[in-house]
C-alpha positions as CSV (number, residue, x, y, z in Angstrom):
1,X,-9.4,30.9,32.6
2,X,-12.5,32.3,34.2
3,X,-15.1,30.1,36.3
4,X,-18.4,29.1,34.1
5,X,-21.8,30.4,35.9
6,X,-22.1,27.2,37.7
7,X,-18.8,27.2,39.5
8,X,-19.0,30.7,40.5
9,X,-22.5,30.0,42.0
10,X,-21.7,27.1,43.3
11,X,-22.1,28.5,47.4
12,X,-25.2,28.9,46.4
13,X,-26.6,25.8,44.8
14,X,-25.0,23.5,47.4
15,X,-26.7,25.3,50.3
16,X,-29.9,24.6,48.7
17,X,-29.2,21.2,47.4
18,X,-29.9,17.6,48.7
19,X,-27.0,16.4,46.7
20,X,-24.5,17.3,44.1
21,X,-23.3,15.0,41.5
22,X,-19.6,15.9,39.2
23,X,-19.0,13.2,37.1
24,X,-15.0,13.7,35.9
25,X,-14.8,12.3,32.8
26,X,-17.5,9.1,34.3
27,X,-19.7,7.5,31.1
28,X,-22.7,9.0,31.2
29,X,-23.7,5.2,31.6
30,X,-21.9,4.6,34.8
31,X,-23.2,8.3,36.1
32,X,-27.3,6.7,35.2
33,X,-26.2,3.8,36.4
34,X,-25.7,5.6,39.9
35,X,-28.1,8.1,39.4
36,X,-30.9,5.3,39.4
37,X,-29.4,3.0,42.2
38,X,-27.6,0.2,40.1
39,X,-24.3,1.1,41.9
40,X,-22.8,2.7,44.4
41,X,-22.4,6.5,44.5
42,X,-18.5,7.1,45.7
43,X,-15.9,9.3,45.3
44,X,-13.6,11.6,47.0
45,X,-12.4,15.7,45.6
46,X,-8.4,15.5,44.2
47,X,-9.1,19.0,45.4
48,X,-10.7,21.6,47.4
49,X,-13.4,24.0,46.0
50,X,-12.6,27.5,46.6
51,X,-15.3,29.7,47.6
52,X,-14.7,32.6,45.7
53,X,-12.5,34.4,43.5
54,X,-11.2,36.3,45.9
55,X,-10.3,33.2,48.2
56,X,-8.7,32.0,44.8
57,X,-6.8,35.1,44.6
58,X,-5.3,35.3,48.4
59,X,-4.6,31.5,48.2
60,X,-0.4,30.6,47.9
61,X,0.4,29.8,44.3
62,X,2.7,27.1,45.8
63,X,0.5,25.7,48.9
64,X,-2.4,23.2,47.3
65,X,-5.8,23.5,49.1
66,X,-5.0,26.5,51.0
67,X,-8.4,28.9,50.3
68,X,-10.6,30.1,53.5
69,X,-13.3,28.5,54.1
70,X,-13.8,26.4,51.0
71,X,-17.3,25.4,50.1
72,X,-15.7,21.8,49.7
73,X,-12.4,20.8,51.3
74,X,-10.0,18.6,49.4
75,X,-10.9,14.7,50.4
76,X,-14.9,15.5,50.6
77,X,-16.9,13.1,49.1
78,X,-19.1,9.5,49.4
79,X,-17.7,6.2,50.3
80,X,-20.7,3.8,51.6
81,X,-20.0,1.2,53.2
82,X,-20.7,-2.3,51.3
């Protein structure tokens, strides 16, 4: 499977970006609801986000979460305290 547009540039929208949002199979009612400050925004990556193709392809088939220098590590996210 190859990477859409947006995940292969994704280095550099988030150095440019306040904020990224990835909703996960989310309602697009609970995503508004966030999105306009009805909830809480919070949420942690099941995995890392690779950097590159070519941090995909030295990566260990076998080891999760093992790419240099991902652009997100496995475990980044929100959690706001109440």
């Amino acid at each position: 499977m190859r990477p859409s547009g947006a995940t292969r540039r994704a280095p550099e929208i988030a150095a440019k970006a306040a904020a990224l949002v990835a909703d996960y199979g989310a309602s697009d009612a609970a995503l508004l609801e966030v999105a306009f400050g009805r909830a809480r925004a919070e949420g942690r990556l099941p995995f890392e986000l690779p950097r590159s193709m070519t941090a995909v392809a030295a990566s260990r088939p076998d080891v999760p979460d093992d790419t240099e220098d991902p652009v997100f590590p496995y475990g980044h996210g929100v959690a706001l305290q109440g």
